[in-house]
Structures are given as structure tokens and as C-alpha cells.
C-alpha atoms as one frame of an Amber mdcrd trajectory, in Angstrom:
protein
   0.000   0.000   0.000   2.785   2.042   0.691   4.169   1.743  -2.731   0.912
   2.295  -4.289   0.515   5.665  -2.293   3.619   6.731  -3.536   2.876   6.053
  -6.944  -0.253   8.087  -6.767   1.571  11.013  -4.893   4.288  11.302  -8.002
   1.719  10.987 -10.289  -0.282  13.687  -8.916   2.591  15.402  -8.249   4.280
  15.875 -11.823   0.522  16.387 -12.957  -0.541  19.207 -10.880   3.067  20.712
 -11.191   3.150  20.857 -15.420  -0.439  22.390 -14.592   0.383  25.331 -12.327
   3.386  26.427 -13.837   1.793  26.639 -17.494  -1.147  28.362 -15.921   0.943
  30.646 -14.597   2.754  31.293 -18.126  -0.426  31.520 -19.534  -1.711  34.231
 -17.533   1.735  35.884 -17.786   1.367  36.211 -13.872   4.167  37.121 -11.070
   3.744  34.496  -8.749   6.817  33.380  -5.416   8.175  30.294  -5.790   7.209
  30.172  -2.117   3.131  30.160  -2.852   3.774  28.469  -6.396   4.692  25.272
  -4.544   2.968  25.826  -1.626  -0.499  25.372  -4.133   1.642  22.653  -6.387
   2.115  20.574  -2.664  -1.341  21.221  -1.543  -3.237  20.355  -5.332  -1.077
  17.068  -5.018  -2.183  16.137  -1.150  -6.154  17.107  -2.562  -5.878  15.299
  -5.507  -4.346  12.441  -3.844  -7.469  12.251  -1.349 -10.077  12.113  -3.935
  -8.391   8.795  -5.697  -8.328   7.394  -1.674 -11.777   8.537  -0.499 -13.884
   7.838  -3.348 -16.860  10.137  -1.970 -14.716  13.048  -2.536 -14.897  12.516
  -6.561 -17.685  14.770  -7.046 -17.584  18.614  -8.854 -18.545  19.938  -5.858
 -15.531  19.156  -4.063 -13.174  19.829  -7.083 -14.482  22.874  -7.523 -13.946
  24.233  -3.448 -10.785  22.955  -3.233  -9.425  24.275  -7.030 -11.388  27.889
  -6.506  -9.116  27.718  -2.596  -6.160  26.837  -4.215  -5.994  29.211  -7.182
  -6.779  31.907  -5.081  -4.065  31.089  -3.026  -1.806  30.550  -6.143  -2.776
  34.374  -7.834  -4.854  36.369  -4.727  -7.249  37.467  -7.407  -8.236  41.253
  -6.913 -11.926  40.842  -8.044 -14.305  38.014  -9.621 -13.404  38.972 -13.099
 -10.051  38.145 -12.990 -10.872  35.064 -10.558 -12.858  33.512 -13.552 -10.381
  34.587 -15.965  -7.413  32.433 -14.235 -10.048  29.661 -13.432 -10.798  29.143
 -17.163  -6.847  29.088 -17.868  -6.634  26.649 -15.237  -9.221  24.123 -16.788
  -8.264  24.788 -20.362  -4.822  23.958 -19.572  -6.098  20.644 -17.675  -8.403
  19.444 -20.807  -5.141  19.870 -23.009  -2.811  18.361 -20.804  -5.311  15.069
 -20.147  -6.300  14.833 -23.570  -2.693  14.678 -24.944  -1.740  11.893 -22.493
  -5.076  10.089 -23.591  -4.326  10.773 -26.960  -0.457   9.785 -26.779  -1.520
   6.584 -25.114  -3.979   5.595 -28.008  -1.787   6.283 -31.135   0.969   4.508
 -29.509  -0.483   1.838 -27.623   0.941   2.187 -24.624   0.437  -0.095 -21.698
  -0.437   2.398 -18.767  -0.136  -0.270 -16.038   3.771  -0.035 -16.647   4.391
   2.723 -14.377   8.104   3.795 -15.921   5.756   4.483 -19.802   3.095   6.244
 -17.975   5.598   8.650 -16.286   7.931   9.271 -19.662   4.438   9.693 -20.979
   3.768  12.438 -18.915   6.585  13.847 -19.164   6.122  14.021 -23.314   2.771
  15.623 -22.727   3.904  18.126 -20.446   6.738  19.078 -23.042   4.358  19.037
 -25.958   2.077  21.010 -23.591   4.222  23.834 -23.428   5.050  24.211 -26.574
   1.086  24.383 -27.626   0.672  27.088 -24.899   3.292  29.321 -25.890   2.663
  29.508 -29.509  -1.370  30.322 -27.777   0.272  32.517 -25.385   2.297  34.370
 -28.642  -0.569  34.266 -30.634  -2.511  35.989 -27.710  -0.046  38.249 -26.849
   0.238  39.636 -30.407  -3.445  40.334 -30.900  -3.548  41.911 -27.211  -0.077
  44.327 -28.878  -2.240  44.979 -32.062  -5.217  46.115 -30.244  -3.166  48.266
 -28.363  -1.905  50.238 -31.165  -4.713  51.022 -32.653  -6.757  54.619 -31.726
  -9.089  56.877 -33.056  -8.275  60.685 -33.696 -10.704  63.659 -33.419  -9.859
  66.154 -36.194 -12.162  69.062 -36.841 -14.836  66.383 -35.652 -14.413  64.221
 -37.800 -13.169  60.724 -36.269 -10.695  58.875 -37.977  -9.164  55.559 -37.472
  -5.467  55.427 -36.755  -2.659  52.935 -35.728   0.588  53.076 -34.556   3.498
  52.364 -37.073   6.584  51.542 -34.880   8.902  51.846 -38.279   7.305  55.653
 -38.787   8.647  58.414 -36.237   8.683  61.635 -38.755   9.627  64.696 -36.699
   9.778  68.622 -37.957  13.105  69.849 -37.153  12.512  73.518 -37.204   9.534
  73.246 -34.708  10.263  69.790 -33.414   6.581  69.082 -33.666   5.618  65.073
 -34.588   4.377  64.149 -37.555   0.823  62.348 -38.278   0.060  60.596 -41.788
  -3.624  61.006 -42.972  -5.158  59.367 -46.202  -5.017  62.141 -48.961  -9.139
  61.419 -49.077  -9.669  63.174 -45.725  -8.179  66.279 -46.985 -11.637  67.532
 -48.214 -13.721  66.917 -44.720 -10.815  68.871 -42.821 -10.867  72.838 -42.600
  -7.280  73.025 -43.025  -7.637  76.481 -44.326  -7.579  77.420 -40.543  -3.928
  75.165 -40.044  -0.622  77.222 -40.631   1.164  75.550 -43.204   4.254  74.726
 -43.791   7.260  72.199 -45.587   7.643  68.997 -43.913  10.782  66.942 -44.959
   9.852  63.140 -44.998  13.094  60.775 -45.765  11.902  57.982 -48.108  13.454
  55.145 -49.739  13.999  57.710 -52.473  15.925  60.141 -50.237  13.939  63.217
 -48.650  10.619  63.987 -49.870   8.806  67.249 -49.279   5.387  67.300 -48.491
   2.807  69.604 -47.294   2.292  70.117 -43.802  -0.519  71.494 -41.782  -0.498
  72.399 -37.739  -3.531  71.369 -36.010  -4.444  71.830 -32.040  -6.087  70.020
 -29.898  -6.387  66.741 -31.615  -8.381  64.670 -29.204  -7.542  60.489 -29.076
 -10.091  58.115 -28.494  -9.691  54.193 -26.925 -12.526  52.042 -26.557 -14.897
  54.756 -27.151 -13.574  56.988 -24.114 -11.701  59.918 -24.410  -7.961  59.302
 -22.828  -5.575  61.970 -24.264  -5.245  65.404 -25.815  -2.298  66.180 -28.569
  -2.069  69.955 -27.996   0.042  70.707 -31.058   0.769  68.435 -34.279   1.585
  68.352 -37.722  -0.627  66.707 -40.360   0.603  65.273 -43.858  -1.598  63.793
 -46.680  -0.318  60.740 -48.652  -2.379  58.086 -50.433  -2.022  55.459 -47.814
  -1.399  51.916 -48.880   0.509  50.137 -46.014  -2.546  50.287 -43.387  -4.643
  47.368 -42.609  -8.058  48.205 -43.603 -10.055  51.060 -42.413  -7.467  52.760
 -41.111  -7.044  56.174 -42.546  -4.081  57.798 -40.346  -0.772  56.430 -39.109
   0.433  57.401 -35.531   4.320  57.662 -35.349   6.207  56.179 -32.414   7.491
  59.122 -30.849   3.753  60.839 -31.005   2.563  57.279 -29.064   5.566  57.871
 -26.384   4.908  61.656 -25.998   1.255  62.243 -26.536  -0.465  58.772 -25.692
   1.962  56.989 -22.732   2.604  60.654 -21.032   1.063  63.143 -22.564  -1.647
  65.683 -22.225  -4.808  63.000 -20.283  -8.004  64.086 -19.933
């Protein structure tokens, strides 16, 4: 019996470790190695119970002891994000099972030798990881695309913008940033009230002049809220090709650093 418990306590315990840790990775979450393996000791001892006392194998009881555990693990600051890490949790539980059910089928492999079902594990938990971080990447990128993307009040008229981390056009003589609009909007904007003047845009071609108009109090709107003012920018008209669709203005990087992370909020 003692051998069997043991068994049972590795299993659980290389099971509920590959778990935790990818959860954590998944949620991108700071989390001590203290509490990490405080939860990753505790999930094992739980887990280990239910297989012994049969009457514990309900939902009920996974779902107590799970919801106690993983808000020991991440100390969730409301129910939203609760849910949110609960969800990762399971997901990452259903993939990890599912590829050692999976692995055992298409390669036949006898679970009752205990040495197979632990290398077995061990594959799963490597193939695992590898499924999570492309998921992870894949996440990560859309969450870094959303971010860039903005809308810009101009004369009220709302246009869609992005930001293009390869464009960072600056005036030197007033050291103003540069925005990009689609030569199309030129006709909805009063820019007969704008001072203009010649921007010099460096191309593939060399340096391109263009004609540049200072506008005020551009407002920027995220999510339908308004977060930041631009008090003082210049615009340029080009017939924009390079934007994904429906966008009608490109943002450069230094406008993003100045005007959105640190400039003027509302």
C-alpha cells in the first residue's frame, strides 16, 4: 500500500506541477516560488485524497478545493479576474489530459507499466508547453495589435489610426511630430484654418517634401472613451497603402511615447 501511495503522490505530483506552472505562463502572472509550490504541494495532497476517499470525486468538491487553491496561487483582486485564471486553469487541464489520452492511443501504450506512464507524462507536459506558448504568442500579439490602434478627433471628424513603430517623422525647425492622414480626408478637414508649412519626410527615395498642416487640440479616443489630448501636431496627406483596412491615419512612435503613454490625459 505504501508503494501504491507513492505512486499516486508522483503521479499527482508531476501532474498538478506541469499544470500550475503553465497556468501561470499563460496568464503571464508574477507568482513566489514560495506560494507556487505551496499550491503545487497542496493540489497534489487534494488530488491524492479524492483517488483514496472515493466520496470526494464529485464537482462539488473539485471545484472548493481548485477555486481555494488558485486563489491562493494568484490572490485574485476581483471576480473577473478570478474567472479569468479559473478558465486558464481548466483549459490547460483538458489539453494536458487529452494529450496523455491521446499519446496513449496512437501509440499503444500499456499504462499499467508505471516507468511508460511517467515518460508519458513527461512528453505531454513538453508538448504542452510548446502548444501554450505559440497560444500565449498568438494571444499576446493580438492583445499588442489592439493596443496600437486609436481613433483621432480632427475638426470632428473621427478617424481611425494605428501606430506604425517603423514611422517616427519629426519637424526639425519646430520639433513638432508628424501624423500621416489618407489624402481622401483632406476635403472633410478645414485646413484652411492650419498654418502651413514644408515637412521633410526621408523615403526610400531620399527626402521627400510634403505639405504640412499644424492642427491643435487633436483629441484620441480608446474604446470609445476619451484618454488623451495632442495639444500641437503636424498633419501630412499621402495616399495610404501600407494600413490594414479602415485605417485612414498612421500614428508615429514618438507621437505614441509623448502624446499617448505621457502626454496631455483628460
Amino acid at each position: 500500500m505504501k508503494i501504491y501511495l507513492d505512486y499516486i503522490f508522483l503521479e499527482n505530483l508531476i501532474v498538478n506541477t506541469v499544470i500550475i506552472i503553465e497556468t501561470i505562463l499563460l496568464t503571464n502572472t508574477e507568482v513566489s516560488k514560495k506560494r507556487r509550490n505551496l499550491v503545487i504541494f497542496l493540489d497534489t495532497i487534494l488530488s491524492c485524497l479524492v483517488i483514496i476517499i472515493s466520496k470526494l470525486n464529485n464537482f462539488t468538491f473539485h471545484f472548493i478545493f481548485s477555486s481555494i487553491t488558485l486563489i491562493i496561487l494568484f490572490r485574485p483582486k476581483n471576480i473577473y479576474e478570478f474567472i479569468k485564471k479559473y478558465l486558464c486553469y481548466y483549459l490547460i487541464y483538458f489539453i494536458y489530459i487529452g494529450l496523455i489520452i491521446a499519446l496513449s492511443i496512437i501509440f499503444n501504450i500499456n499504462l499499467e507499466e508505471y516507468v511508460c506512464k511517467i515518460v508519458l507524462y513527461i512528453i505531454s507536459s513538453i508538448i504542452l508547453h510548446f502548444v501554450l506558448k505559440d497560444l500565449w504568442n498568438m494571444w499576446k500579439t493580438k492583445l499588442k495589435n489592439r493596443d496600437l490602434y486609436y481613433k483621432l478627433l480632427i475638426d470632428n471628424v473621427q478617424i481611425d489610426a494605428f501606430v506604425d513603430t517603423g514611422n517616427n517623422v519629426k519637424e526639425p525647425i519646430t520639433n513638432l511630430n508628424v501624423i500621416f492622414l489618407n489624402e481622401k480626408l483632406k476635403s472633410k478637414l478645414r485646413l484652411e484654418d492650419y498654418k502651413q508649412m514644408d515637412v521633410e519626410v526621408m523615403t526610400v527615395n531620399g527626402i521627400d517634401k510634403k505639405q504640412g498642416y499644424i492642427a491643435t487640440d487633436i483629441i484620441v479616443i480608446k474604446d470609445g472613451k476619451k484618454i488623451a489630448r495632442i495639444p500641437k501636431i503636424i498633419l501630412c496627406f499621402s495616399l495610404i497603402s501600407n494600413t490594414p483596412e479602415k485605417y485612414s491615419g498612421i500614428i508615429g512612435y514618438d507621437t505614441y511615447l509623448e502624446n499617448l503613454n505621457g502626454g496631455v490625459y483628460y
